[in-house]
C-alpha positions in Angstrom: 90.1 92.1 112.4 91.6 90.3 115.4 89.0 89.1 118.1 91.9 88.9 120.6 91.8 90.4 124.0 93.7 93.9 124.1 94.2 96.0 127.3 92.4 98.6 127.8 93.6 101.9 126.9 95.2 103.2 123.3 96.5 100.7 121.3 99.4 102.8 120.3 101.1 105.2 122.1 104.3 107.2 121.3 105.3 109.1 125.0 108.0 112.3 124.1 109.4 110.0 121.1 112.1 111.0 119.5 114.6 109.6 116.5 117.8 110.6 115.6 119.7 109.0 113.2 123.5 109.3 112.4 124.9 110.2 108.8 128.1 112.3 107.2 126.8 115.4 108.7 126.5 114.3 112.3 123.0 113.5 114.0 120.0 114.4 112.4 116.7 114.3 114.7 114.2 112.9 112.6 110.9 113.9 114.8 111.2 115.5 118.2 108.8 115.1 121.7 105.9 113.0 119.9 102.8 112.3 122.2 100.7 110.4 120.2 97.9 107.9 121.1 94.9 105.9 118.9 92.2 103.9 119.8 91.4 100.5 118.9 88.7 101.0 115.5 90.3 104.8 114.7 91.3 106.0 111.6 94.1 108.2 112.0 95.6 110.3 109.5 99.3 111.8 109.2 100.0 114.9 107.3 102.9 117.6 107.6 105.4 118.7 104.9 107.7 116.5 102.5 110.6 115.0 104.8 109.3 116.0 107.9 109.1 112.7 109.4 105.8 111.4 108.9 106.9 107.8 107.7 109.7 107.5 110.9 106.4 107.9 112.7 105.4 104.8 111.2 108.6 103.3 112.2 108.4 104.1 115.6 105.4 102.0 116.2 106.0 99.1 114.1 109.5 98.4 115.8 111.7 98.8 112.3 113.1 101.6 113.9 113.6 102.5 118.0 113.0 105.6 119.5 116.3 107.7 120.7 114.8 109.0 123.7 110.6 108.4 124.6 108.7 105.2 124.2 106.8 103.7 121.6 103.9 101.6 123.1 101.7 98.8 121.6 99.3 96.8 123.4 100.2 98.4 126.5 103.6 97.0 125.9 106.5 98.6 125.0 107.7 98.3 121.7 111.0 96.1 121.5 110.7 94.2 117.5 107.7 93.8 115.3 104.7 94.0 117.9 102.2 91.0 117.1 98.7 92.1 114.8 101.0 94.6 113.0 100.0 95.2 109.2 102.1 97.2 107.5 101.4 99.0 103.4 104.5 100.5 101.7 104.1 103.1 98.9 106.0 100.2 96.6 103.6 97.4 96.1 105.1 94.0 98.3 104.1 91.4 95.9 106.5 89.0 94.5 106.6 89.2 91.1 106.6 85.0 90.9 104.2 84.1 92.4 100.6 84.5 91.4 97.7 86.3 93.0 96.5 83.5 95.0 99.7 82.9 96.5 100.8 86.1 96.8 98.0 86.8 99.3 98.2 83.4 100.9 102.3 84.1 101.8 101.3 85.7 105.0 99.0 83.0 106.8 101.8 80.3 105.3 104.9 82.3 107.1 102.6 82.1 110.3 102.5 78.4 110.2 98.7 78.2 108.3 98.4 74.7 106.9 98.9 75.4 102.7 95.3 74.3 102.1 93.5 76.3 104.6 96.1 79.6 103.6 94.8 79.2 100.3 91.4 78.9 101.0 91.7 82.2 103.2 93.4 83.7 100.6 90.5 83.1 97.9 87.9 84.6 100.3 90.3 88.0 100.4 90.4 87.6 96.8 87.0 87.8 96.3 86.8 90.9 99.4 88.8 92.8 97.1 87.0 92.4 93.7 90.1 90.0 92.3 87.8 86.7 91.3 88.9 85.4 88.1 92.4 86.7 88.5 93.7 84.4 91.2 95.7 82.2 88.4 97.5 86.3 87.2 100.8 87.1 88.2 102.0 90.8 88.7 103.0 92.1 85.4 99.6 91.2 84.0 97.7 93.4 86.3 97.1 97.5 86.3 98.3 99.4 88.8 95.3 98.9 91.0 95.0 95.7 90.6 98.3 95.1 92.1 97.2 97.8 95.2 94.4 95.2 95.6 96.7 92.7 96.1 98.4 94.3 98.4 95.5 95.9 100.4 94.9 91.5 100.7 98.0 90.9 101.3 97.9 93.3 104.5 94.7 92.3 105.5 94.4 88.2 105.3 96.5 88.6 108.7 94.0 90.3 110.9 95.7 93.3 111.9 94.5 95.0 114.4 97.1 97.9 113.7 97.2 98.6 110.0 99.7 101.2 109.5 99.7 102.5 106.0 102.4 104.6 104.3 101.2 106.8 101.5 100.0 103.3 99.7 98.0 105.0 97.0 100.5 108.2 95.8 101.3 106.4 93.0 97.7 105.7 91.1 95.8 107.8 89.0 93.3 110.4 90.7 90.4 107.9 89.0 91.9 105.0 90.2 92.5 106.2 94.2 89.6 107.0 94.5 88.5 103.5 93.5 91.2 102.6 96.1 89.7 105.1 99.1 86.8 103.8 98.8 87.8 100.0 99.2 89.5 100.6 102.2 87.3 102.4 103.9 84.7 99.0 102.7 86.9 96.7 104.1 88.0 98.4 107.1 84.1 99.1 108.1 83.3 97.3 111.5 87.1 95.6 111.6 87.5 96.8 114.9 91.2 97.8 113.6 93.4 100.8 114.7 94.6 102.5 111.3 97.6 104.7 110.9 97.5 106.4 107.3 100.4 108.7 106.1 99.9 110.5 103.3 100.6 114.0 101.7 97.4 114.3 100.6 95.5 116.8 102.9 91.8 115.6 100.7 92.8 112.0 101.2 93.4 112.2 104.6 90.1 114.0 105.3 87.8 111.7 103.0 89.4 108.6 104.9 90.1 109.8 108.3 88.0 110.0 112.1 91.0 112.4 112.8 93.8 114.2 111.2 97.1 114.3 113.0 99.1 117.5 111.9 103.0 117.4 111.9 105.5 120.2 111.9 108.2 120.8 109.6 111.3 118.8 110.2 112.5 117.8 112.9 108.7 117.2 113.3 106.8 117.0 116.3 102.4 117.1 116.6 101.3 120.1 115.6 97.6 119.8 116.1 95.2 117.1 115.9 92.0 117.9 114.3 89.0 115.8 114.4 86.7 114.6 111.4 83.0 114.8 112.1 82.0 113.6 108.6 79.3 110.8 108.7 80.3 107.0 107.7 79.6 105.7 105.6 82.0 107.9 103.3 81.7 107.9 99.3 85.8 109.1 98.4 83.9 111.3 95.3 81.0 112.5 96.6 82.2 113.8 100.0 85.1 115.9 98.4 82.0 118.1 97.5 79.8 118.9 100.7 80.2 121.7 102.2 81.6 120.5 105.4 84.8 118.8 103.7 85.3 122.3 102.6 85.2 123.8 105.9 87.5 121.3 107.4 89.9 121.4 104.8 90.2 125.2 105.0 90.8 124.8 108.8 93.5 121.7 108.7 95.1 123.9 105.3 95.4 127.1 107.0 97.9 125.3 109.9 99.6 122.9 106.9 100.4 125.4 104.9 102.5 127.7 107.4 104.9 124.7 108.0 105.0 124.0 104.0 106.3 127.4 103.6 108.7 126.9 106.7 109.9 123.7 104.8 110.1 125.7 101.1 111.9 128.3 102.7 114.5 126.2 104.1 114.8 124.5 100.7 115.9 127.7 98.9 118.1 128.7 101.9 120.1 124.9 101.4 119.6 125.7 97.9 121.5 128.9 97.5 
């Protein structure tokens, strides 16, 4: 999405990262020794068991949070506050409950010193790229839960990113509905040229969407495995699920999943009795 020179190289990198953070029991590590690295126009997928760090990932390379120990690289540069051409989609929708569609979309290019008039005008082409027209004058609480993901998805986008880093944005919809959602993304991230960063528990998500699936340990997490996706693109979310060669790459990421899900279940019950 952004048309600006980037060194050559991944455009992020995380070199033996690692993030504890302090609470009443002393230091918890987060994620351990991460070597991580994506290409400008890849579509990365995160996976690993609930709590096992997956979204402190996210952290690392957006600049909320700092590595302990490691670096977190962007650009080529390392990582010291929000690195420029960051998008970034929360599970909980980031729309402002006052302000309609329309302006909801056109907030970004406005904080970045876009001129009202041409941040709206941007923001009516994005409402139209996500299938909005007509609803530009609706605020929030009058749309359905995908709606407001639409808004959102526009909201991300009407930057430019040329990192999107994504953060389980579509757990909360209806199976019907993110699927709808799936396929939109993968639409308007088609020939963007952007570096995408997907977390998500979903091991059939992250297949349908992904180039590659980045496999985490259970907590403290580190890379497990990395597993590439050789599934043509276009993708149709629905009809995909059902070819025999999603099948055999689900059965292949599953069978290494599944060992650290029962590694994080059996700590559960351990804590638990």
């Amino acid at each position: 999405m952004s048309s600006q020179p980037k060194p050559p190289g991944p455009v992020i990198e995380l070199r033996g990262a690692t993030k504890r953070f302090r609470s009443a029991r002393g230091v918890h590590t987060a994620v351990r020794d991460l070597d991580f690295a994506v290409e400008a126009g890849e579509f990365v997928a995160v996976v690993g068991p609930t709590g096992c760090g997956k979204s402190t990932t996210l952290s690392l390379v957006s600049g909320l949070e700092p590595p302990s120990t490691g670096e977190a690289i962007v650009h080529g540069s390392p990582v010291d506050g929000i690195p420029e051409g960051v998008g970034y989609m929360f599970q909980a929708d980031a729309v402002l409950p006052w302000r309609s569609v329309l302006d909801n979309i056109a907030a970004g290019p406005r904080y970045r010193g876009m001129p009202k008039k041409a941040a709206r005008a941007r923001a009516r082409e994005w409402v139209d790229r996500v299938g909005l027209s007509g609803f530009e004058s609706y605020y929030p609480h009058q749309l359905s839960g995908g709606m407001r993901k639409r808004v959102a998805l526009a909201q991300t986008l009407v930057n430019e990113p040329s990192i999107l880093l994504m953060d389980e944005p579509f757990s909360a919809l209806d199976v019907q509905t993110r699927g709808l959602m799936q396929d939109e993304l993968l639409r308007l991230w088609t020939g963007s040229g952007s570096a995408v960063v997907f977390v998500t528990h979903d091991l059939e998500e992250a297949i349908v969407l992904a180039d590659r699936v980045v496999l985490m340990t259970a907590g403290p997490a580190t890379i497990k495995g990395s597993f590439p996706i050789p599934l043509p693109r276009p993708r149709d979310a629905e009809e995909i699920r059902l070819t025999p060669e999603f099948l055999e790459i689900y059965r292949e990421v599953w069978e290494s999943l599944r060992e650290e899900v029962q590694i994080t279940r059996k700590r559960g019950t351990g804590n638990a009795a």
